[in-house]
N, C-alpha and C positions, 0 to 999 in steps of 0.2 A: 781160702781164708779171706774175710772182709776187711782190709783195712781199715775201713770207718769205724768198724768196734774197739781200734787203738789210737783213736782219736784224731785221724786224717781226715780230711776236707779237702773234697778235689778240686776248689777254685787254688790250691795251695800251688799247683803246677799250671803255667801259661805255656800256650800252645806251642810255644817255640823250646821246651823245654823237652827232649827226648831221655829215655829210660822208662822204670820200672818204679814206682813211689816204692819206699820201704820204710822201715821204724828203728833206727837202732837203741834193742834191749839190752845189751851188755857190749862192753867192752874189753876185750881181752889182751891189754899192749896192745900189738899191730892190726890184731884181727877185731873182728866188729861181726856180735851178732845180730841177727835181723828179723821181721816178720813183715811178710809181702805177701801178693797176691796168690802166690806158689807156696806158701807154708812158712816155713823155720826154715833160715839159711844165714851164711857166715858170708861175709865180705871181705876185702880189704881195698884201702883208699889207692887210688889211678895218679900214680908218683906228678906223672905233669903237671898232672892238674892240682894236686894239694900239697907239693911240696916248692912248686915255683909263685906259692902265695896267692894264687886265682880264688879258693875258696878256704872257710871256716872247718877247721878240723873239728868233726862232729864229735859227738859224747852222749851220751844216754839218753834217751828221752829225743832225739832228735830226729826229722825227717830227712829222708835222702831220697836220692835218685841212681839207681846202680846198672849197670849191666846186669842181667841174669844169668848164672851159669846155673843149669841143672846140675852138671857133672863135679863140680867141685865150688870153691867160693868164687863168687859174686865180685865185678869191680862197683865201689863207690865212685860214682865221677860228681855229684852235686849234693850240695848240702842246701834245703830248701831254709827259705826264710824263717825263724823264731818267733813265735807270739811270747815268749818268756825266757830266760837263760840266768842262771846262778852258777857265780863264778868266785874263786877269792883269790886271794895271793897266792903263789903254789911257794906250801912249806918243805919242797924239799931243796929247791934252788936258790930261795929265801929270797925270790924276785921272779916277776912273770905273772901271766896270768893262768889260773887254773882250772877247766870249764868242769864243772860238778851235774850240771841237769839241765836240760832246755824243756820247752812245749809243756811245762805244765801251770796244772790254773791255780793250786794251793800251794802254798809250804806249811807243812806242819811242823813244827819247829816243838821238838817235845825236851822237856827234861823232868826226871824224875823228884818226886818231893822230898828221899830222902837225905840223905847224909849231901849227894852231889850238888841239890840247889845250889844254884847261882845265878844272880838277877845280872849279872855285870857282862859273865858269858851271855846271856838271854838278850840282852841289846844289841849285842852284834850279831846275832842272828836275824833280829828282827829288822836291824839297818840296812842287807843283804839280802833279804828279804823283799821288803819294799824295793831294792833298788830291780829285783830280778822281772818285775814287770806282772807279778802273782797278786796274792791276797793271803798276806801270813797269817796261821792260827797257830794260836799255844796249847799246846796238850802237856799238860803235866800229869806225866804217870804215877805209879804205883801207890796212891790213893791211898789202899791198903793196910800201910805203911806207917800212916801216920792218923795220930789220932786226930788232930786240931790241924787242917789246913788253911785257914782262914785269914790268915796273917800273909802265905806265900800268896792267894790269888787276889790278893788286894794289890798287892805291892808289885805282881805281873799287869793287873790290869793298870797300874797306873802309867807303865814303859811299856805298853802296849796299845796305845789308843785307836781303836778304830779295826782292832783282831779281836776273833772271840776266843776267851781262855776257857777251858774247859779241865775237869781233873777226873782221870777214868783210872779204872783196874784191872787188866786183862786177867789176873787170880778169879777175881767175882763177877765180872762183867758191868761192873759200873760205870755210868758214862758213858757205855760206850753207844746208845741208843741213840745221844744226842750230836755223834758226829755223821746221822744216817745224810743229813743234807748237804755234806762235802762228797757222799758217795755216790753219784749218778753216772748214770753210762758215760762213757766215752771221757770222763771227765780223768785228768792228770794229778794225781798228787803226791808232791817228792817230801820223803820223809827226813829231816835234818835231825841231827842230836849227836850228843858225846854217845862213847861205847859204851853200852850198860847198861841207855836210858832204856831200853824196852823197846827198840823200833821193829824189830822182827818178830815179839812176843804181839805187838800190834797188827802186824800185817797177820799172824795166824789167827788171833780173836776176827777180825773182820773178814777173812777168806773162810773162816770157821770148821780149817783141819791146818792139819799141820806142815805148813810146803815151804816154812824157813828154820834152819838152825837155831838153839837157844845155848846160850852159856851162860852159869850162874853168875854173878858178882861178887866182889870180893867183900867177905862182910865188913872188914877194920878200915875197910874208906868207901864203901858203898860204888866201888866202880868195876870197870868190868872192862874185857878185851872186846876185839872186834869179831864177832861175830859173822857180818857179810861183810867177805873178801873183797869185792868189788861192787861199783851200781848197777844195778839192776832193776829191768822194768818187768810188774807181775799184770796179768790182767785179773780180776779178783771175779769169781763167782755174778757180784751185782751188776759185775759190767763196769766198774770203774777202775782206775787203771793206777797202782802204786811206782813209784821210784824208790825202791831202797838204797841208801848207803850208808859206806863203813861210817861210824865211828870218827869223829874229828877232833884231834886235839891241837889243832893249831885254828885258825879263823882269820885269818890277816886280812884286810882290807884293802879293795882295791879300787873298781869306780863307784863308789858312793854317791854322786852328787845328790842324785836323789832321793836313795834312802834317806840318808841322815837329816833332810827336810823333812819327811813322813815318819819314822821314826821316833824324833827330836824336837817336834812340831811344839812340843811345852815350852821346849828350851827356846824355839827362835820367836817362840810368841812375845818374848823382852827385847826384842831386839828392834832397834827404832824407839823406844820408848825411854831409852838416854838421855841425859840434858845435852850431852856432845854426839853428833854425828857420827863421829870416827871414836868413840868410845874404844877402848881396849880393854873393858870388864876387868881393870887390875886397881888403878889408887883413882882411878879420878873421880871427883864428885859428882854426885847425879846419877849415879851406873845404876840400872833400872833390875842388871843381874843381881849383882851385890846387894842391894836390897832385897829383892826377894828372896836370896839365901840368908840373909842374916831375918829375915822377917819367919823362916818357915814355908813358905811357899814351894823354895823351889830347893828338893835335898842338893847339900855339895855335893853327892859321890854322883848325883845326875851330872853338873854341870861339867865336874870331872872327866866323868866318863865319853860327854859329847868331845870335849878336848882333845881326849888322846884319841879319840876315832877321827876324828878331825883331820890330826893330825898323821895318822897313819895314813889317811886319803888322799892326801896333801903329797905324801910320799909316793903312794901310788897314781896319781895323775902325772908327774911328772914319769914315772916309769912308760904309762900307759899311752901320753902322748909318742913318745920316743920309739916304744911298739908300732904305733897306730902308724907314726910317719915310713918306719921299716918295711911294714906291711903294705903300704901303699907305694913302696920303693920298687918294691918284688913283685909289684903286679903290674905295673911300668915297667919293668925289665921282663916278664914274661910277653906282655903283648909288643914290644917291640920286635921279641924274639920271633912273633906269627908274623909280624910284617915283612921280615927279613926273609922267612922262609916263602912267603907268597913272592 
């Protein structure tokens, strides 16, 4: 098997770097599947080295570096550098950080037109987005569905600027012609959405048989359970290369810094154009925000909505420095540990 057809790049390991490249497809808890030069194979992470904070605990979509075992699994001992990683708050400890995908070039960021639209969920996607180092697209499904779209891809395209939105329908195959120029070899693209939207019903229209589960939706709220159990990487027929995952009903916010510029880019275009410098967009006069919502320009539920992402960011910078400094605690205590042993 050719690595390079799962979108490895051999300048990706420096000569000083020993093992075997590999890709991890799935993640299973402790175990980690794999595709390397040897075929399909399972791994598991090399305790010294990723549990005394030396390296990045990988996630789907990620390259590595392993030990080989032919006869059973594989040691991960390196986790190679990122050209991309989308991550958010992990909703189960309701703090921390939770790694969702790396190495890919898109996010496709889909939600369905019917009943589930929501523009407000769709901004933090696309904040998260931005910030993972990709180029987010909006795919709004089930097309089908509805008679009059034209209202939802106006009002995506405007908290969208700079993604193409697109509305397809894996029933008829609408649309879906015009996502052929995300699909090129080697190329990565991790599929985001709530349960329901149609992510797996997308991955079988473009693999064009059927190699993922589908589950109806509930018709009296248009939503639907999770489908795929876990992330997973598919390589597709064309040669380009899918990230499925479950289903997300939570999206919490974590380093944004830079999403929420690209993002939001409408929103901070008023900013500097205050009669006061230090403006706090609430009573003072001159607020160049406050004008533009009261003039039309710029909806409240936007300027809203940058607030509480803001603000959730806000909350998670302060978590993520506290991390960051932990993390670099434990990798000072691990090399001190090599010293001590030489």
């Amino acid at each position: 098997m050719n690595l390079v057809d799962y979108g490895f790049i051999p300048t990706m390991v420096s000569e000083d770097i020993t093992g075997t490249p590999a890709r991890i497809i799935a993640v299973h808890r402790e175990r980690y599947e794999l595709v390397c030069e040897y075929g399909h194979a399972y791994g598991r992470l090399k305790t010294s080295v990723y549990y005394d904070g030396l390296e990045d605990f990988p996630t789907t979509g990620d390259f590595v570096m392993v030990n080989y075992n032919p006869n059973g699994d594989s040691q991960i001992i390196k986790t190679l550098n990122r050209k991309s990683f989308f991550s958010r708050r992990n909703p189960t400890l309701g703090r921390g950080e939770q790694a969702v995908a790396a190495n890919f070039d898109y996010v496709f960021i889909m939600q369905s037109l019917n009943l589930d639209f929501n523009l407000r969920r769709m901004e933090r996607y696309i904040t998260l987005a931005w910030q993972s180092g990709a180029v987010p697209v909006m795919i709004l499904t089930k097309a089908d569905l509805v008679e009059d779209y034209s209202e939802q891809m106006q009002a995506v395209q405007k908290v969208a600027a700079g993604a193409g939105v697109y509305a397809i329908s894996t029933i008829t195959g609408y649309g879906l012609d015009r996502l052929k120029e995300y699909l090129k070899p080697r190329k990565t693209i991790v599929f985001l959405g709530s349960s329901g939207v149609g992510k797996s019903s997308l991955v079988n229209a473009l693999a064009g048989q059927e190699i993922m589960a589908v589950n109806d939706i509930r018709e009296d709220d248009s939503k639907g359970r999770h489908t795929t159990a876990h992330r997973q990487l598919i390589r597709l027929p064309s040669g380009a290369i899918i990230i499925d995952t479950p289903g997300m009903r939570e999206l919490g916010m974590w380093d944004v810094s830079t999403g929420l510029d690209e993002a939001f880019s409408d929103v901070e275009s008023y900013f500097g154009l205050c009669r006061f410098s230090d403006c706090h967009h609430l009573t003072e006069p001159g607020c160049a925000i406050r004008a533009a919502i009261a003039g039309g320009e710029l909806p409240c539920e936007r300027w809203e909505s940058y607030l509480q992402l803001k603000r959730e960011a806000k909350f998670s910078d302060d978590k993520a420095e506290y991390l960051n400094k932990r993390q670099q605690r434990l990798k000072d205590i691990a090399k001190l540990r090599k010293q001590i042993k030489k």
